[in-house]
C-alpha positions as CSV (number, residue, x, y, z in Angstrom):
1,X,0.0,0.0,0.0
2,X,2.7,2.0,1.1
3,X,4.5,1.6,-2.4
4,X,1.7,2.1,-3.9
5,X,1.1,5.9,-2.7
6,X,4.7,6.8,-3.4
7,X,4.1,5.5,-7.2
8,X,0.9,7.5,-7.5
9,X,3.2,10.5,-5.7
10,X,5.3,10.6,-9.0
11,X,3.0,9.8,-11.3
12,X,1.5,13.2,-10.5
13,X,4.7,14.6,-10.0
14,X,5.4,13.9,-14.2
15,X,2.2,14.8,-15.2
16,X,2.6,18.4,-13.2
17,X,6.0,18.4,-14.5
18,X,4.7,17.7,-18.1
19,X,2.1,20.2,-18.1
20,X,4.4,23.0,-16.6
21,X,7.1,22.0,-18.8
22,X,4.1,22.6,-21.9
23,X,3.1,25.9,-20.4
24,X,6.8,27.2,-20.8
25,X,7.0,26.3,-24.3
26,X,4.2,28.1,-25.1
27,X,5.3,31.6,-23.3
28,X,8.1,33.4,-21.8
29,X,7.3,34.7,-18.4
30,X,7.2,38.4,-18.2
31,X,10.6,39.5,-17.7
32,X,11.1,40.6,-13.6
33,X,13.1,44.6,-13.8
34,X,14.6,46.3,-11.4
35,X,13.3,49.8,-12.7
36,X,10.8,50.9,-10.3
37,X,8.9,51.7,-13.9
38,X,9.5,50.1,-16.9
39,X,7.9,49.7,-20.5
40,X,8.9,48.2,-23.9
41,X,7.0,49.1,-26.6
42,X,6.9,47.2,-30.6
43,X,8.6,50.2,-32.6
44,X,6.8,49.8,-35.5
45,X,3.4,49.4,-34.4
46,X,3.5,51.0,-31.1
47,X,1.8,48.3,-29.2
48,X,2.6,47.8,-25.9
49,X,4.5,44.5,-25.0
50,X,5.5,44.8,-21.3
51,X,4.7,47.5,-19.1
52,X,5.5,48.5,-15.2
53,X,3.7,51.4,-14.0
54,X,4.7,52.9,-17.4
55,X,2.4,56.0,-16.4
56,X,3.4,57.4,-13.7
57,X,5.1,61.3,-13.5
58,X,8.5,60.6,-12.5
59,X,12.2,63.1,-13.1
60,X,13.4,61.8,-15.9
61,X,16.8,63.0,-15.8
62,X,19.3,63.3,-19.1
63,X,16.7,61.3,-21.6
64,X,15.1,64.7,-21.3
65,X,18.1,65.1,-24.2
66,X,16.4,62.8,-26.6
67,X,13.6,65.9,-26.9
68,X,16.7,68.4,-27.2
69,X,17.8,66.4,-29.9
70,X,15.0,65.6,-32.1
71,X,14.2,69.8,-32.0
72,X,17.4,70.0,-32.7
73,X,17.5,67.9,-35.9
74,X,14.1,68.9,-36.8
75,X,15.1,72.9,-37.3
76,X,17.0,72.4,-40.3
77,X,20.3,74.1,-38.4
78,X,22.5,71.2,-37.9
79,X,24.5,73.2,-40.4
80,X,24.9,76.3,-38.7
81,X,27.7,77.9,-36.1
82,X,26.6,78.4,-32.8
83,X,28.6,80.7,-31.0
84,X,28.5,79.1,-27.1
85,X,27.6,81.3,-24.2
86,X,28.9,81.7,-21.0
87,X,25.6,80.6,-19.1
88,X,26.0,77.4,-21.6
89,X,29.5,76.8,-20.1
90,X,28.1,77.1,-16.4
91,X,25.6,74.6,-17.0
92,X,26.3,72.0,-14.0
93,X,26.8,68.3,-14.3
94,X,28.4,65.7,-17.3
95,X,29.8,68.5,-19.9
96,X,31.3,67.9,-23.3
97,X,33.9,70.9,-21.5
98,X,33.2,73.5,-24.2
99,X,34.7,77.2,-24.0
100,X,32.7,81.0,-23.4
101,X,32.8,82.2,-27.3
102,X,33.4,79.1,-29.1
103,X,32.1,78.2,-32.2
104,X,31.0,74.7,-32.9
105,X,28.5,73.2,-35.5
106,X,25.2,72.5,-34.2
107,X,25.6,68.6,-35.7
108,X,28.2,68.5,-33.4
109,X,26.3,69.6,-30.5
110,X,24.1,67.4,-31.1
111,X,26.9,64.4,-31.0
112,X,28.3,65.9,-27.6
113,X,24.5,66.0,-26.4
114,X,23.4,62.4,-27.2
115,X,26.8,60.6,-26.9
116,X,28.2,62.6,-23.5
117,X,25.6,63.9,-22.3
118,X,26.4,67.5,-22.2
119,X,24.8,69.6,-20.4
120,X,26.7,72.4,-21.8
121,X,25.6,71.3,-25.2
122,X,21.7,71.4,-24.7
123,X,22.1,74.9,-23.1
124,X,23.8,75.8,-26.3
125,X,21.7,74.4,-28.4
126,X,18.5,75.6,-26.7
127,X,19.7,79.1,-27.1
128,X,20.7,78.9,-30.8
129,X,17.3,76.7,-31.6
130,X,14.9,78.1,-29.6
131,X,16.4,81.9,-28.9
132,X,16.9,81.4,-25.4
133,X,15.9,78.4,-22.9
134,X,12.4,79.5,-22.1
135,X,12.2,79.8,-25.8
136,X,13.3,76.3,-26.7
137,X,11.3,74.9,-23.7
138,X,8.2,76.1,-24.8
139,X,9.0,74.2,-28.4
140,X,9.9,71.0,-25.7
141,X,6.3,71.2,-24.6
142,X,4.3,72.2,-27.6
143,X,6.3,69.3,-30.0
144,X,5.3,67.1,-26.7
145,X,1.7,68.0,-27.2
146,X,2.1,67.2,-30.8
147,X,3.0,64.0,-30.6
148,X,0.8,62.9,-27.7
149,X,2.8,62.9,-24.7
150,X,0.1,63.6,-21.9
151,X,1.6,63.3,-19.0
152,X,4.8,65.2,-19.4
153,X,6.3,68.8,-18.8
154,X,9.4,70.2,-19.9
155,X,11.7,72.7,-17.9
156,X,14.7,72.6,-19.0
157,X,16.8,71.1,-22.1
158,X,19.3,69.1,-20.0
159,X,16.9,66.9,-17.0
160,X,18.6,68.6,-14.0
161,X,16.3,68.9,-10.9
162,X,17.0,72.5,-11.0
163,X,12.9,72.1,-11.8
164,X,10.4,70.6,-9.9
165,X,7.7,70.9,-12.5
166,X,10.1,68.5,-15.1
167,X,8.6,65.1,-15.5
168,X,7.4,62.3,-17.6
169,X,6.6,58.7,-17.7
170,X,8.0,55.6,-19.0
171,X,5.3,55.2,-21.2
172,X,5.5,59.0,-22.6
173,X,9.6,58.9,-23.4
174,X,8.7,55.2,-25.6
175,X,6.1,57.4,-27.3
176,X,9.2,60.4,-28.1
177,X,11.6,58.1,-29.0
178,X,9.3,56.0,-31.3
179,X,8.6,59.7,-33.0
180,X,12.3,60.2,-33.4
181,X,13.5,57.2,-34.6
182,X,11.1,57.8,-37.7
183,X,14.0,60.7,-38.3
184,X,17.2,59.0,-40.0
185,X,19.9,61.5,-38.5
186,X,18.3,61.1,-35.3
187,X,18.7,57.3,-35.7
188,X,22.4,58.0,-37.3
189,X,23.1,60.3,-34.0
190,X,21.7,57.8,-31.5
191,X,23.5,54.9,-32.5
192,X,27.0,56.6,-33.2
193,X,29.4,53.9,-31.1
194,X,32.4,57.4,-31.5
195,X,32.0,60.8,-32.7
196,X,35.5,63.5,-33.7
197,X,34.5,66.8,-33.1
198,X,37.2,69.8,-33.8
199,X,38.4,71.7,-30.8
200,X,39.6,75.3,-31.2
201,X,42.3,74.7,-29.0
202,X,44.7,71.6,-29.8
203,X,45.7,70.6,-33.3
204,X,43.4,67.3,-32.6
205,X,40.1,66.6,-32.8
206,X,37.9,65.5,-29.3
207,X,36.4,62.1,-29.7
208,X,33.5,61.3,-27.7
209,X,32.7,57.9,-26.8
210,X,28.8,57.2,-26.2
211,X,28.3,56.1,-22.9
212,X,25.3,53.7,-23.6
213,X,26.9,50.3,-23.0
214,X,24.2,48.3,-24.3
215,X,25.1,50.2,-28.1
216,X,28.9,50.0,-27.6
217,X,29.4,46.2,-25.9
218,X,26.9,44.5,-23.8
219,X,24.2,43.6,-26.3
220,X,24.4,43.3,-30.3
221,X,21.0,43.9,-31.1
222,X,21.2,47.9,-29.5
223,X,20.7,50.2,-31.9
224,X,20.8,53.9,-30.0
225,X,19.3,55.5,-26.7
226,X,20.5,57.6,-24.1
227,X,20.7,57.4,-20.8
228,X,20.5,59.3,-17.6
229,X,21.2,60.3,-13.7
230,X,20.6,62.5,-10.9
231,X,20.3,62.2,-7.1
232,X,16.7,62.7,-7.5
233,X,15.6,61.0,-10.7
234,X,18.5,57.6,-10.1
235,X,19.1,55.4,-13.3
236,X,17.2,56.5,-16.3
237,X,17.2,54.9,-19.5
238,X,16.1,54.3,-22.8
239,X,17.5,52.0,-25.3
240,X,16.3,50.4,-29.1
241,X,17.2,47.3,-30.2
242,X,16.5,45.4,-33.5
243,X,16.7,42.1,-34.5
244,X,16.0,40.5,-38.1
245,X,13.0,42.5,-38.9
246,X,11.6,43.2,-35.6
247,X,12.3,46.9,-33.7
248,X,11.6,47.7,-29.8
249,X,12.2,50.7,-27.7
250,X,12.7,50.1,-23.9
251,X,12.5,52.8,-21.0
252,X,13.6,52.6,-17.7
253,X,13.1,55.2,-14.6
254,X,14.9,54.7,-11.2
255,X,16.4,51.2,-12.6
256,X,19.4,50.1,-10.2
257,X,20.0,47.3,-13.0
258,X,18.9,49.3,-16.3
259,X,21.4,47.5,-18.4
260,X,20.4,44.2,-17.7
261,X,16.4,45.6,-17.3
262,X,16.8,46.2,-21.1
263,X,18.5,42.8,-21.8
264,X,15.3,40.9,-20.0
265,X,13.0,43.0,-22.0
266,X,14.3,42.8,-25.3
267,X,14.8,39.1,-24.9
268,X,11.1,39.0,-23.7
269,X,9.3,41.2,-26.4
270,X,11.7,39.1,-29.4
271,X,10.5,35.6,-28.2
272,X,6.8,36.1,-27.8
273,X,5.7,38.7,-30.2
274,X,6.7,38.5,-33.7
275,X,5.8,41.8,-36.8
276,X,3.5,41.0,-39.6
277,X,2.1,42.1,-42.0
278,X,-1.7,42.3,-42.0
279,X,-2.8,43.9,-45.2
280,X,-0.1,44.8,-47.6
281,X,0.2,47.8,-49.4
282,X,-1.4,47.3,-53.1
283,X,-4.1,45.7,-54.9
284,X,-6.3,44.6,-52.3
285,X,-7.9,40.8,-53.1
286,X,-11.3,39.4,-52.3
287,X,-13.3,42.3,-53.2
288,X,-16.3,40.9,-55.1
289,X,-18.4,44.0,-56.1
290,X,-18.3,44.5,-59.7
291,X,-17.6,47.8,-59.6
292,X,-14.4,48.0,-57.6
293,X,-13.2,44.5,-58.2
294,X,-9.5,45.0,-59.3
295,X,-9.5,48.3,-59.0
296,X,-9.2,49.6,-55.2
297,X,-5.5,49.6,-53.4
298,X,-3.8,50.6,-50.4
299,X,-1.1,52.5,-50.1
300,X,1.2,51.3,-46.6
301,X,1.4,48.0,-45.2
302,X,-0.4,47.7,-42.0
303,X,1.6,45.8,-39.7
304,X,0.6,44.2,-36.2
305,X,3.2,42.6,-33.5
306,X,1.4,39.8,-32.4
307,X,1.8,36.7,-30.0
308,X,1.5,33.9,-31.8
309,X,-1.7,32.3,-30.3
310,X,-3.2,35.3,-31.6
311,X,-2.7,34.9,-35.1
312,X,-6.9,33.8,-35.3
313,X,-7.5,37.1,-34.2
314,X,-6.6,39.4,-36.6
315,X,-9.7,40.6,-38.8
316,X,-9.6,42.9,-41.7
317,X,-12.8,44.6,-42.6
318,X,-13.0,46.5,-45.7
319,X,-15.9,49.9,-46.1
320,X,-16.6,51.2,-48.8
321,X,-18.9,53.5,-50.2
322,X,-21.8,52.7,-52.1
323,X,-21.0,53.5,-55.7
324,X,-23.0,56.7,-57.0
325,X,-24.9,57.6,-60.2
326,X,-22.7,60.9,-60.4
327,X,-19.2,58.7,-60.7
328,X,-19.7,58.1,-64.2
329,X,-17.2,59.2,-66.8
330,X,-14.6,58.9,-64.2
331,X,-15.6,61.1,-61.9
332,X,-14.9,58.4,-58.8
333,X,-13.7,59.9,-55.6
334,X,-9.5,59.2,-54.9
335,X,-10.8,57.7,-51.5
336,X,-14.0,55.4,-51.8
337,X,-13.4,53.7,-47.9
338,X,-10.8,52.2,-45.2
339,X,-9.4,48.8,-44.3
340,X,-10.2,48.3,-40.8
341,X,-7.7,45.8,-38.9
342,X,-8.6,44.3,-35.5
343,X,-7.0,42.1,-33.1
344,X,-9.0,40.5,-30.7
345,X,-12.0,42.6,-32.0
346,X,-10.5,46.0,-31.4
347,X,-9.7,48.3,-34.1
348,X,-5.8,48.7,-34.1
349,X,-5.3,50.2,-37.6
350,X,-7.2,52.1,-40.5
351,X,-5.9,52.9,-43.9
352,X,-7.9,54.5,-46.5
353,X,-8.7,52.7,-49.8
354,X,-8.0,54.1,-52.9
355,X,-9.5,53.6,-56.5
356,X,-8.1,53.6,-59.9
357,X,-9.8,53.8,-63.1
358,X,-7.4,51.2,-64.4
359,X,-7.3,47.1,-63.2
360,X,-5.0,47.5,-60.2
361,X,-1.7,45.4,-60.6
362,X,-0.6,43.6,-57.3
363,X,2.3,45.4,-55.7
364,X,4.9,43.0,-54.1
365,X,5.8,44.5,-50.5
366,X,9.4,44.7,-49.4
367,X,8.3,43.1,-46.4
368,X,7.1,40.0,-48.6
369,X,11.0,39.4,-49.2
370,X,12.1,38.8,-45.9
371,X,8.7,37.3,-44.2
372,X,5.6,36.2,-45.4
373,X,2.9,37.1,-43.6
374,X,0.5,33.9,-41.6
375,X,-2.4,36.1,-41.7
376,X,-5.2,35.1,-43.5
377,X,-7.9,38.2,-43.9
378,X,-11.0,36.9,-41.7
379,X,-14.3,38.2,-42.1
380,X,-14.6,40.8,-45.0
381,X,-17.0,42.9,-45.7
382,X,-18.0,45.7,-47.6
383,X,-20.0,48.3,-45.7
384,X,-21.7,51.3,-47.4
């Protein structure tokens, strides 16, 4: 009886075993941080992959630099002198060490601002951008606004806590740099391993070394960042990373472990969500109405990062207008609906539909030569 008991013990113990052991092949656990908030984010499609109270207000210290630097890039200066000022030199903290009067190319501001950190660089270029620092903070803020960072104020160009009323969230600086890495010197600047700058006073140039160790040695797959630290806002950081056709952002705040933080999430969001496409750009198949059969086309691919056991839930519903007695003679509107795409029955994406007068040829994607996508269009319909 006895012997009995023990073999039923195992038994069970196998089958548990088993059915763990099936669980884990079917999904990573969610990566434990550090950070005390945390978030990494599918560049491409923005969805959300891992979160830690991504939205709290926190100090976000010198990633505050990766809005100096997109304002930067985005006036058209990078060409120009900027003569540096003697409040630039006296800014306080990491310095690129520049003198009262110089004259250095904003590009190369820029370089010293991203790579070093300078703090005497974003005073600089906040002056020469925005006219002056309240200037160029008020461009901060409004480009925030823009781009939909709600729960974030801007005080200064640099992150000091010379500011009490500087913050952001975790979730805010994924949705900044996701809007600057759609800029390619931004992307060129932010993962630059060594930049040579002149310097007016030695016959060599200085050569600045970014200070991200995830781009320059601990993980092959960085692409860019910055990162950042004060007393008050600790460990800041925010990092990209790419790998075959797949690109993630990952922010840390007040991470005592950031570097491997980003590791764990990278690794995460790479082996359980994968980007597809889920309507490609082009002739768009399966439309049966005579009238706009070969004939209507999109203009993007619409691309979702999915979990695999999600790949039933994609749906892409076309609408399109009902066709009118006034589009004869060609008269047809450009824009005659949307492609709707939903995941799990919400609406993620919507592209407009175009028509031509002309049968539409179909348009081979770039994407198609690296992946083909494993989504099948469920459920279409047209609407009028």
């Amino acid at each position: 009886m006895k012997k009995g008991r023990v073999q039923a013990y195992i038994c069970a113990v196998f089958i548990l075993s088993l059915i763990f052991s099936s669980l884990n092949g079917t999904a990573e656990a969610a990566p434990s941080v550090s950070a005390q908030r945390a978030i990494v984010i599918d560049q491409d499609t923005g969805r959300v992959l891992y979160e830690k109270d991504a939205h709290t207000q926190s100090r976000i210290a010198s990633i505050t630099k990766i809005m100096t630097a997109i304002l930067a890039i985005e006036s058209g200066k990078l060409d120009e002198t900027v003569e540096v000022s003697n409040n630039a030199v006296r800014a306080e903290g990491s310095s690129i060490y520049l003198k009262p009067g110089e004259k250095i190319k904003l590009e190369d501001l820029v370089f010293g601002l991203m790579l070093r950190s300078g703090n005497d660089s974003a005073v600089a270029i906040a002056e020469h951008v925005g006219g002056s620092l309240e200037g160029f903070v008020y461009l901060m803020n409004k480009k925030a606004e823009e781009i939909g960072m709600t729960n974030s104020h801007f005080e200064n160009p640099h992150g000091l806590d010379d500011h009490e009323n500087h913050y952001s969230t975790a979730y805010d600086m994924a949705i900044l740099t996701r809007y600057a890495m759609q800029n390619e010197k931004y992307r060129e600047v932010a993962g630059t391993k060594v930049h040579k700058s002149p310097d007016p006073e030695h016959e060599w140039d200085r050569k600045w070394k970014n200070k991200n160790r995830l781009l320059t040695e601990l993980y092959k797959y960085c692409t860019g960042g910055k990162t950042g630290y004060t007393k008050r806002a600790k460990r800041t950081l925010v990092t990209t990373a790419t790998k075959g056709e797949q690109n993630l952002i990952a922010v840390t705040l007040n991470g005592p472990d950031d570097w491997d933080d980003h590791i764990q999430m990278f690794e995460y969001g790479f082996k359980n969500f994968d980007t597809v496409i889920a309507l490609s750009e082009g002739k768009i198949k399966g439309i049966k109405d005579d009238f706009y059969k070969n004939k209507v086309y999109t203009k993007r691919d619409v691309l979702l990062a999915i979990q695999k056991e999600e790949e039933d839930s994609v749906r892409v519903e076309y609408k399109l207008m009902k066709p009118d007695s006034s589009w004869k003679d060609g008269k047809v509107p450009d824009v005659v609906g949307k492609a709707v795409i939903y995941l799990n029955e919400e609406e993620t994406d919507a592209v407009p539909i175009f028509y031509s007068q002309e049968k539409v040829k179909e348009k081979k994607s770039w994407w198609m030569f690296w992946k083909q996508s494993f989504i099948s269009v469920l459920g279409v319909k047209t609407d009028g």
